[in-house]
N, C-alpha and C positions, 0 to 999 in steps of 0.2 A: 473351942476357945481354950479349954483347959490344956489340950496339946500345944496347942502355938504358942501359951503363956511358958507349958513345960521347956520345952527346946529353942523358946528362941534366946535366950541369954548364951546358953552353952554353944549356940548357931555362931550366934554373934562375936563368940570371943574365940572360937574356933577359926572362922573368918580372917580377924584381926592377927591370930598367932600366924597364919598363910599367909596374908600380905606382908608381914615381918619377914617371912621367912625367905621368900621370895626375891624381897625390896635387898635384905643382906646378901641374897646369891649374886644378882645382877648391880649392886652398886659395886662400885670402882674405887679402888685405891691406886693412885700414882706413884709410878714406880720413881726412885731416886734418880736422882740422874748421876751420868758415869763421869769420875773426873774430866775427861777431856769435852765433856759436855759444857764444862762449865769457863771455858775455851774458846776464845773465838779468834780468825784467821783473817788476814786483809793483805794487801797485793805485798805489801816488806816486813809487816812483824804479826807477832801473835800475841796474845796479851789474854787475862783472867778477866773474867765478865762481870759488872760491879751487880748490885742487888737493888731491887727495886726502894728495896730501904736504905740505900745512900744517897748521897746530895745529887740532884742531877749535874750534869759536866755538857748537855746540850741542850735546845732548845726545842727540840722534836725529834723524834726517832720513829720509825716507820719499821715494824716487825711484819716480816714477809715467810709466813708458813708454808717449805716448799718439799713436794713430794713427788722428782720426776718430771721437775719443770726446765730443764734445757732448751724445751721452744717454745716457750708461753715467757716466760719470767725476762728475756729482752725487751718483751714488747715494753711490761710493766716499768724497767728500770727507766727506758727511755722516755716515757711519761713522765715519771716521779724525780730523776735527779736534776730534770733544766727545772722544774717548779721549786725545786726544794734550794736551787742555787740563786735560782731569782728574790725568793721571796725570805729566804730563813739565812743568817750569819752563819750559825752551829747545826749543825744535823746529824743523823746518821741513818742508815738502810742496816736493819738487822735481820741478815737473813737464815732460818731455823730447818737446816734442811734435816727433815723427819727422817734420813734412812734412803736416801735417793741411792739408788744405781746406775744412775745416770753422770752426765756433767754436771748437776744444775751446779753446784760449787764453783768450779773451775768456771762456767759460766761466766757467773757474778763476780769474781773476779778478773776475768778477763773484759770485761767491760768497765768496772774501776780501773783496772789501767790504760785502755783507749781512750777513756774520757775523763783520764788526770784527775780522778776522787777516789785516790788510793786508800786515803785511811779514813775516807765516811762509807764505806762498804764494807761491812762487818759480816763473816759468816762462822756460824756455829753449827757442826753438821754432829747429828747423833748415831750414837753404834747399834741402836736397833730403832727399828721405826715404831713411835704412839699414838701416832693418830692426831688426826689435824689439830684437836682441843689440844695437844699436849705439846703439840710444836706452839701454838700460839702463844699458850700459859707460860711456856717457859721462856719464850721471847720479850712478852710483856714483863715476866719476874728478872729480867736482866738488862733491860735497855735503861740507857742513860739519860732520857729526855725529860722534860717541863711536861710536855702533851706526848703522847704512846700513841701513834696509830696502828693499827693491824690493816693490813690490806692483803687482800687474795694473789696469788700469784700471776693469775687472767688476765689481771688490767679491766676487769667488766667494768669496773665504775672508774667514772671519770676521776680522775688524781686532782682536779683542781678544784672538785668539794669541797678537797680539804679545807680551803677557806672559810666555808659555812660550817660546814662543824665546829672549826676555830672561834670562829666569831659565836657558836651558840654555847660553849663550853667557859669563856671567859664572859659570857654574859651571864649567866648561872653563877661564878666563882663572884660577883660582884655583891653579891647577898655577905657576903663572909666567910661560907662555907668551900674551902678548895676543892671540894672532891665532884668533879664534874664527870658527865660522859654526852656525847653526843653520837649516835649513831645513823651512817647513809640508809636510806629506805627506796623499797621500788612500788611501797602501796601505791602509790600515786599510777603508776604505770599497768595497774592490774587488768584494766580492759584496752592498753594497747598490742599493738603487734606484737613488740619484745617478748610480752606475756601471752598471747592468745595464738601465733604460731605453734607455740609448745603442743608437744605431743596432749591426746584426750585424758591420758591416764598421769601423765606427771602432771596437771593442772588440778586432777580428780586428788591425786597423794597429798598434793601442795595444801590445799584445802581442808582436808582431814588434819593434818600434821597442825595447820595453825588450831584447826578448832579444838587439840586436844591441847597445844599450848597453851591458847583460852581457859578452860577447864583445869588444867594445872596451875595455875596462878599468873602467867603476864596477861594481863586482861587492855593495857594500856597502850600496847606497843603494838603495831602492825605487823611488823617484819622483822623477826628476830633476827634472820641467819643472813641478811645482806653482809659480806665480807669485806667492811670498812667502816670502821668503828674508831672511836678518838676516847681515849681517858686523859684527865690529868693526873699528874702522876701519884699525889694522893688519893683518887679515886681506884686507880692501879692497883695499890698497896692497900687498899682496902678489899680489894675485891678478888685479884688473881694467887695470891698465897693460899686463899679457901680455895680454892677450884679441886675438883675429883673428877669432871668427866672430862676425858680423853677424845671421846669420839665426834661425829659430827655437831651434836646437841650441845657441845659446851659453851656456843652464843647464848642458850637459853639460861642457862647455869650462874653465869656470869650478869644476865640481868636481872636475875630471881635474886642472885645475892646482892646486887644494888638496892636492889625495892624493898630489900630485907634491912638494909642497911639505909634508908632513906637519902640514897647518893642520887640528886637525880640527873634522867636520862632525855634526853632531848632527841627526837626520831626529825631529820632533815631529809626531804626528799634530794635526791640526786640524780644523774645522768649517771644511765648501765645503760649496756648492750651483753646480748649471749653472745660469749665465746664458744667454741667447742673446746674439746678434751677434758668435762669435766672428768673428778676421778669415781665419782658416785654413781655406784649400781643401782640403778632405781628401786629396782625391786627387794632385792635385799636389805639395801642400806636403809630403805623406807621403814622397812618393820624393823630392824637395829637401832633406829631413831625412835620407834615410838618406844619400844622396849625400856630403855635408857630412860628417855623422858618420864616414865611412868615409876621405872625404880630410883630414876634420883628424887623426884618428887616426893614417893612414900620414904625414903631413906633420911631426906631431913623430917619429915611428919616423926618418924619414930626415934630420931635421934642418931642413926649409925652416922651419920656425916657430921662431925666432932670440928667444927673450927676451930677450937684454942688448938685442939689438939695436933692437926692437918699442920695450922699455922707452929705452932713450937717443931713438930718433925722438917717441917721445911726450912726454917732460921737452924736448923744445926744442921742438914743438910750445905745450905750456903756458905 
């Protein structure tokens, strides 16, 4: 007894200086972005990209994080721009290509000019690639809408969601508080085919991954990483100026700091189907994912993740 009373203080605080130490190597700091980032391109002019903290100038905008999508990212436009012309006056399609060496650019705009929506096709392509969280982050810190969707380049989820998220995100805002989020979910679909064809081992990672998401604090939310997600835009402006993770986990990041922020989050189930060509290594990415998740976690516990701070380096950034 008298051993375990001596060493374990000194255990304990030995402990805690390694998870410090650790949590500071593996958290993230976002890099600036490069003037011409802050730049976006459409089929006749070019123009400077407003800030999530100016007045909106549309009524929805759709941030589409693309890395390499020349044959996925047709599908998606073709879904999204007859819904977005049907149903919305003002819009736009803001697309964040991370560093493609591909068309996907030239794509997107060659399809706003066959389909005469020259200047709601907005693309902003960056000079090195960050990583999907930081295509997103900076799509969302730059769009002009009322409501922000982010949607996945894929097309997995049905584009005409959109409406139920709409409708649960202005049902939230009717309390008084603007800052809504609603996000598409495929829990519901956990013991269908969509999900149970899946290979043994990515159903086996899927599992671990939420249960550690569990464990780190979203306890409320099913499905974090479903790629189709709705802010309004002071929920936006609440939420994506703090963001630091770049990598795949930055869905999680982004809900931690709503629940931190008591913005709430409304989980709507949706229509998905798997596409192929995702860009995720399973094997790798898997442990890079929980990596991440574990050092942003401890990295707000101890404080290195500094929001005034993050937030003031990014308003002078802008």
């Amino acid at each position: 007894m008298f051993f375990l009373a001596k060493y374990t203080v000194p255990l304990a605080i030995a402990l805690v200086l390694l998870a410090y130490v650790l949590a500071a190597y593996f958290s993230n700091t976002p890099r600036a972005p490069f003037a011409s980032e802050l730049e976006f391109s459409t089929v006749d002019t070019t123009g400077e990209l407003p800030t999530i903290f100016d007045a909106p100038t549309t009524e929805v905008s759709v941030v589409v994080p693309c890395y390499n999508e020349e044959m996925r990212l047709p599908e998606l436009l073709k879904a999204a721009v007859p819904y977005l012309q049907e149903n919305f006056k003002r819009w736009e399609i803001l697309i964040v290509d991370d560093g493609s060496k591909d068309r996907t650019v030239e794509i997107a705009l060659n399809f706003a000019r066959d389909n005469s929506v020259n200047e709601k096709i907005r693309c902003c392509k960056f000079e090195a690639n960050r990583g999907k969280g930081g295509a997103v982050t900076h799509g969302m810190n730059h769009a002009s809408g009322e409501y922000i969707l982010f949607a996945d380049a894929d097309n997995a989820s049905d584009f005409s969601s959109l409406k139920s998220l709409l409708e649960a995100v202005k049902k939230s805002t009717e309390s008084g508080d603007e800052r809504a989020v609603a996000i598409g979910s495929r829990a519901h679909l956990v013991h269908t085919q969509a999900v149970i064809k899946r290979s043994a081992l990515r159903n086996a990672l899927m599992r671990c991954f939420h249960l550690l998401v569990y464990f780190f604090g979203v306890r409320t939310i099913r499905d974090t990483q479903c790629g189709f997600k709705l802010f309004t835009r002071p929920a936006a402006a609440e939420i994506f100026p703090y963001m630091h993770t770049e990598g795949w986990i930055f869905d999680v990041e982004a809900l931690l700091i709503a629940q931190r922020k008591n913005i709430p989050v409304n989980e709507i189930a949706i229509s998905w189907h798997e596409v192929t060509g995702s860009k995720i290594d399973l094997a790798r990415d898997s442990i890079q994912m929980a990596i991440d998740l574990v050092a942003m976690r401890f990295a707000y516990l101890f404080g290195i993740y500094n929001d005034t701070e993050l937030k003031r380096q990014q308003r002078k950034n802008q």
